[in-house]
Backbone as JSON, one array per atom type, in Angstrom:
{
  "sequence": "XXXXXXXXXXXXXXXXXXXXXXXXXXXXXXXXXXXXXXXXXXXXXXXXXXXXXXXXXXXXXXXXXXXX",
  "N": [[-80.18, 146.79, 0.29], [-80.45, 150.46, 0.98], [-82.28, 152.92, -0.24], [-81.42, 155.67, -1.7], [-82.52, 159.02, -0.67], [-83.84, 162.13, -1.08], [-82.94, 165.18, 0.55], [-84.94, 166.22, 2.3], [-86.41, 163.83, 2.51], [-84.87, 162.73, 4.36], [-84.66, 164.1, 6.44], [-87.45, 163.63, 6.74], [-87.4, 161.32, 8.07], [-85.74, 161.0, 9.72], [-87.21, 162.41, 11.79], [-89.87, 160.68, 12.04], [-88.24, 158.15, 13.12], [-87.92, 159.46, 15.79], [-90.15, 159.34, 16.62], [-92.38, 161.34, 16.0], [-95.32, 163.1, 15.49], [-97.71, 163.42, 12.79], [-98.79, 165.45, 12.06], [-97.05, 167.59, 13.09], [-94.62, 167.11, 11.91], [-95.57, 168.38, 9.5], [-96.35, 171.54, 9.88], [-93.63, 171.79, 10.5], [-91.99, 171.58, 8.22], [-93.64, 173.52, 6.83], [-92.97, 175.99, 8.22], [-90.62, 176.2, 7.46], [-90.38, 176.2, 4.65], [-91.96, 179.34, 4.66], [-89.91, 180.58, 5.28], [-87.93, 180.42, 3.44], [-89.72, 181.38, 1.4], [-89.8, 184.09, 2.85], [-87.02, 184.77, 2.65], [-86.52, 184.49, -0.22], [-88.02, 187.23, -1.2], [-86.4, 189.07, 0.3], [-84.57, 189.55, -0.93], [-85.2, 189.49, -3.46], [-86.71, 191.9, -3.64], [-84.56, 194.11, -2.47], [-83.1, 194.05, -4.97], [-85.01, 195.08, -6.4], [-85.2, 197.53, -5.68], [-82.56, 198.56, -5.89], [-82.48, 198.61, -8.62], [-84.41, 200.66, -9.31], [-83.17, 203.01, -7.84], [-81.47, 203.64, -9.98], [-82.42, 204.28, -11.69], [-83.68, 207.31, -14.04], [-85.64, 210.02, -14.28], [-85.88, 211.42, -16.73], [-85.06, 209.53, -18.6], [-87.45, 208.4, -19.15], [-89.06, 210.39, -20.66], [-90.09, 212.58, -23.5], [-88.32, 214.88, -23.93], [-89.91, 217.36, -23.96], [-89.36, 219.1, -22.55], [-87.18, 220.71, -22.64], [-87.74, 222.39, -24.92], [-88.77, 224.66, -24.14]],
  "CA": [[-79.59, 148.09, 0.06], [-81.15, 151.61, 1.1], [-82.75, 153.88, -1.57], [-80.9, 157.16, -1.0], [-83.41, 159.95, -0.57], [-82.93, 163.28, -0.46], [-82.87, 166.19, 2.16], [-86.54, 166.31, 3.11], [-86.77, 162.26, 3.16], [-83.54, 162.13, 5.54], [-85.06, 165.08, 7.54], [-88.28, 163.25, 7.48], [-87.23, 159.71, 8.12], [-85.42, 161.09, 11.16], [-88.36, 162.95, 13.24], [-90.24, 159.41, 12.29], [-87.71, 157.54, 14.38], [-88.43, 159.9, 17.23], [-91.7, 159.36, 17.43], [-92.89, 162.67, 16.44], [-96.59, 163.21, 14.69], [-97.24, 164.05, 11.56], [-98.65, 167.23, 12.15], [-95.58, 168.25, 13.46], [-93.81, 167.59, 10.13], [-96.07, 169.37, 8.38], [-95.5, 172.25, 10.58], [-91.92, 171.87, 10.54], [-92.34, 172.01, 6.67], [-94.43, 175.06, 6.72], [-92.37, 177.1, 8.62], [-89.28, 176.39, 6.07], [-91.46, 176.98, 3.56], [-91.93, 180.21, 4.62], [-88.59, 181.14, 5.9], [-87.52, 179.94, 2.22], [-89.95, 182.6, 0.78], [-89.41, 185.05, 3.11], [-85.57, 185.35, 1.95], [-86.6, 185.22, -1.58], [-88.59, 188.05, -1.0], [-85.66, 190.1, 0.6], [-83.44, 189.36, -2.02], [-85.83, 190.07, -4.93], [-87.14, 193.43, -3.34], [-83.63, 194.33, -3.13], [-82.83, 194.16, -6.56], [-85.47, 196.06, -7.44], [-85.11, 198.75, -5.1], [-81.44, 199.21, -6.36], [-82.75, 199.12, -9.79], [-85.36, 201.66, -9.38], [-82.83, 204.01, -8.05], [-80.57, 204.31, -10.9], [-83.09, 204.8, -13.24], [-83.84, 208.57, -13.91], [-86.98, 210.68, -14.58], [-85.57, 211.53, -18.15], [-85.48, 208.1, -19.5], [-88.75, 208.18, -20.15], [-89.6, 211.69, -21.31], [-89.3, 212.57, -24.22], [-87.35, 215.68, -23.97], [-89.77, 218.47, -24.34], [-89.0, 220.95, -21.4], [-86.22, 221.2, -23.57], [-87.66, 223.53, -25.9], [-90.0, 225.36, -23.33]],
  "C": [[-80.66, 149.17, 0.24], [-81.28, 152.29, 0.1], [-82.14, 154.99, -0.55], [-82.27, 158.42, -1.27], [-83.17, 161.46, -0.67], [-83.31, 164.25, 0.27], [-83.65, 166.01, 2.73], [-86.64, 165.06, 3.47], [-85.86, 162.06, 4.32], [-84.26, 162.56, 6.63], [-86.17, 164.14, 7.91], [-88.27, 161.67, 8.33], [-86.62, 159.78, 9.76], [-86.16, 161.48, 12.53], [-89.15, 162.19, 12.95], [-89.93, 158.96, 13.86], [-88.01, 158.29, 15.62], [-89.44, 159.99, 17.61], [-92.85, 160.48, 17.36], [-94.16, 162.68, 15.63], [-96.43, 163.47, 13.37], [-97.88, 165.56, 11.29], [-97.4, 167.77, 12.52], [-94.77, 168.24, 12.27], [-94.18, 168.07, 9.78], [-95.9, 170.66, 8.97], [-94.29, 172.86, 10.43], [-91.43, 172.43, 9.01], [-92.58, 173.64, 6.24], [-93.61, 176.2, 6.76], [-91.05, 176.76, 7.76], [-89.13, 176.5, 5.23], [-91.54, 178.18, 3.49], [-91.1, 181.1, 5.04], [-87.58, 181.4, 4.27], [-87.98, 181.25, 0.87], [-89.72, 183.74, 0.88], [-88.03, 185.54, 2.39], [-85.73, 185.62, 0.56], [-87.0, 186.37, -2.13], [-87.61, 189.52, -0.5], [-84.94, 190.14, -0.25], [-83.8, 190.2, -3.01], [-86.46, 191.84, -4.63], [-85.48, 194.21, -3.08], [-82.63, 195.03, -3.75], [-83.54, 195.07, -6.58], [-85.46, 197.49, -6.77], [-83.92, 199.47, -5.25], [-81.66, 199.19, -7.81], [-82.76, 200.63, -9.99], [-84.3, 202.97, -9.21], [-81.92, 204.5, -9.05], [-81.4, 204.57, -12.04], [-83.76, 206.24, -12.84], [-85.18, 208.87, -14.4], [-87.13, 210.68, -16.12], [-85.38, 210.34, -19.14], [-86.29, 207.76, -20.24], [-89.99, 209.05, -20.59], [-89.49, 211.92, -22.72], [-88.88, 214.16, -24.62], [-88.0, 217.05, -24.22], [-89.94, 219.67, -23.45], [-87.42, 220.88, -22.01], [-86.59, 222.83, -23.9], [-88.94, 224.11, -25.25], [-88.81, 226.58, -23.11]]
}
């Protein structure tokens, strides 16, 4: 019986069979690695860039050009 593996072992078990290096996996890795961060990176900037704009100047004053 086969040990089930998961995603990365399938992925890697398959560019094995073809013969391919192992630099090349690592590589292959890398760059989905950083495709992986990149998006987290658009996501999380974002957020905070629709934060930032609803928050106001006056939030964190505390109120005295009021009494000017």
């Amino acid at each position: 019986m086969q040990k089930r593996g998961g995603f990365v072992n399938s992925i890697l078990s398959k560019i094995k069979k073809k013969g391919l290096s192992t630099i090349v996996i690592t590589l292959i890795i890398i760059l989905i690695s950083l495709v992986a961060v990149g998006i987290i990176w658009v996501v999380v900037r974002n957020v905070i860039q629709t934060g930032t704009e609803q928050i106001a100047l006056g939030q964190f004053t505390l109120g005295a050009y009021e009494y000017v």
